[in-house]
C-alpha positions in Angstrom: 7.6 15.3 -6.9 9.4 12.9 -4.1 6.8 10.4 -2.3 8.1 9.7 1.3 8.3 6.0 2.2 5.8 6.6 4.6 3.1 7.5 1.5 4.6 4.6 -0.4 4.1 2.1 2.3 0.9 3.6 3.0 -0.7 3.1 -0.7 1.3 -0.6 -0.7 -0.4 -1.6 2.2 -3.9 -0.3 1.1 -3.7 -2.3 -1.9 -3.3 -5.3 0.3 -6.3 -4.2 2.3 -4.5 -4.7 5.2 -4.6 -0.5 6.2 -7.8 1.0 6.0 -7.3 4.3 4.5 -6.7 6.9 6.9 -6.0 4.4 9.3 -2.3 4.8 11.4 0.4 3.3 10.5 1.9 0.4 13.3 5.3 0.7 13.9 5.8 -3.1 13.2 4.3 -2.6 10.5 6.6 0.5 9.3 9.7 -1.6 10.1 8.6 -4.8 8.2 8.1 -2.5 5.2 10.7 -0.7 5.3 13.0 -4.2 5.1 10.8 -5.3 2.5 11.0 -1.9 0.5 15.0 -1.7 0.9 15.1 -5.7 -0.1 12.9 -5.1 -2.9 15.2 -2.3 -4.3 18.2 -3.8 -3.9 16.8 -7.0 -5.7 15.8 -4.9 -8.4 18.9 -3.1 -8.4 21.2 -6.8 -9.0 19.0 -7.1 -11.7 19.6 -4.6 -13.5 17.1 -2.1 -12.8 19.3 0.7 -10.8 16.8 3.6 -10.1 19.3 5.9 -7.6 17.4 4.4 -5.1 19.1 5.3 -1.7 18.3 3.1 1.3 15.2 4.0 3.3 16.1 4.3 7.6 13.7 6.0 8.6 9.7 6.6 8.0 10.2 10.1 6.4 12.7 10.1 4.4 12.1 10.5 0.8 12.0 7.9 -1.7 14.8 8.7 -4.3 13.3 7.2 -7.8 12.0 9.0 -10.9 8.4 9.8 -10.6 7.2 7.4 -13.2 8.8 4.4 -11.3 6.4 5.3 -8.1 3.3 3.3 -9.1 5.7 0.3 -10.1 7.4 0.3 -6.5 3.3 0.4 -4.8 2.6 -2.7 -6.8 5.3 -4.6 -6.5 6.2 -4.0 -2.8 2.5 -4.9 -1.9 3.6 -8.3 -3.7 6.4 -8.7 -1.6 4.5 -7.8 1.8 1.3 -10.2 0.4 2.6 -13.4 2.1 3.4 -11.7 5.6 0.1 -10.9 5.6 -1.5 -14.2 4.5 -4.7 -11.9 3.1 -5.7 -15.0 0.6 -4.7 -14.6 -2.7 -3.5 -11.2 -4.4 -6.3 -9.8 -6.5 -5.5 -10.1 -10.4 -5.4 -6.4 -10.5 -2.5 -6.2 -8.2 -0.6 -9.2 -10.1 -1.3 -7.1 -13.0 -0.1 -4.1 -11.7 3.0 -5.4 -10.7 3.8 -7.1 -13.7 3.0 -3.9 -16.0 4.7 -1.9 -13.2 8.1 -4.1 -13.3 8.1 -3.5 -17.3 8.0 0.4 -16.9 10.9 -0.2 -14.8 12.7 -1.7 -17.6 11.9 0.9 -19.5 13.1 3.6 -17.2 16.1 1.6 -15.8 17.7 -0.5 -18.8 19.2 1.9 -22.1 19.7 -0.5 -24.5 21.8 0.9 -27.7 23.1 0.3 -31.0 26.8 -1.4 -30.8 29.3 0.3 -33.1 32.0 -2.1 -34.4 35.5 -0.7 -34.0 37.1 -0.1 -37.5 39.8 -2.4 -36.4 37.1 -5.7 -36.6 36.7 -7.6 -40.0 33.1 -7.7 -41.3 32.3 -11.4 -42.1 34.7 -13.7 -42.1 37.7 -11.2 -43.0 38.8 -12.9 -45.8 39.0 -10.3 -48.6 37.2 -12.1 -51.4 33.8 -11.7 -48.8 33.9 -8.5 -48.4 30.9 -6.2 -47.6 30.9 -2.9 -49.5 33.9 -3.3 -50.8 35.8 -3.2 -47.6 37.0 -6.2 -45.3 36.5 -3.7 -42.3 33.9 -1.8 -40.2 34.0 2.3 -41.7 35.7 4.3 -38.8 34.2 6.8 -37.1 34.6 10.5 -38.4 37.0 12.0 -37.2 35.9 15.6 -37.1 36.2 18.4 -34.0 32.8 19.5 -33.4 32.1 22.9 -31.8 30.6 26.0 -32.2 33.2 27.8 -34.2 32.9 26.0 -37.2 34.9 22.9 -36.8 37.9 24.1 -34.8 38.8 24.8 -31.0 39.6 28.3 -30.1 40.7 29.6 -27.2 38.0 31.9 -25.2 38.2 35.6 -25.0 40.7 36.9 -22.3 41.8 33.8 -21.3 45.5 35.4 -21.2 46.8 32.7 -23.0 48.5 32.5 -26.1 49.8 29.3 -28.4 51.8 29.9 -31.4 
């Protein structure tokens, strides 16, 4: 399910009760938030947070981030328009949804994994007389050829090729 920006600007700006709902959307309005929504991508983006986001031109076009990162983008570009709009100050719940919103980003955005040590990297301090299981070196990775035929790589059927 792809929002446009339109509906994305929309529910950004209704949070900031500065659109009525159902009410039209200004063109300098639009614009303004479509700088801010590209900005705040690309921010996000030098941070670490990449979500195949592809810059927004025009009103329509459709906003290309996973679904669960929509809410997140509502909150936190209704942050970023909140001063232009000098409304007072955001409501808690906004703040809040921003903040919550920014950490599901992480979570879609940022694959943190294990690091495997090369087997070439002393454990410890190398010397042999610390060793850690016996071994002054990280255990190497098995070497094995997976596939479907039971641990070797045959050719398919009539390929027309042949090895000796």
């Amino acid at each position: 399910m792809s929002e446009s920006a339109r509906k994305i600007i929309i529910d950004a700006m209704e949070d900031l009760v500065v659109l009525q709902e159902e009410a039209p959307l200004e063109q300098p309005q639009a614009n303004r938030a479509i700088r801010t929504l590209n900005r705040l991508m690309a921010s996000l983006a030098s941070n670490g947070i990449n979500l195949g986001f592809t810059r927004i031109t025009k009103i329509n076009d459709l906003v290309t981030i996973p679904d669960g990162a929509i809410d997140a983008v509502i909150a936190l570009l209704a942050l970023r328009l909140h001063p232009k709009y000098k409304t007072g100050q955001p409501t808690p719940t906004l703040v809040m949804a921003a903040r919550d919103g920014l950490k599901t980003l992480h979570h879609i955005a940022i694959n943190i994994t294990g690091t495997k040590y090369p087997c070439t990297l002393p454990q410890g301090s190398g010397n042999s007389q610390y060793t850690y299981g016996n071994t002054t070196f990280y255990p190497c990775e098995d070497a094995t050829i997976l596939s479907e035929q039971g641990g070797s790589i045959s050719l398919e059927q009539l390929t027309g090729e042949t090895y000796e």
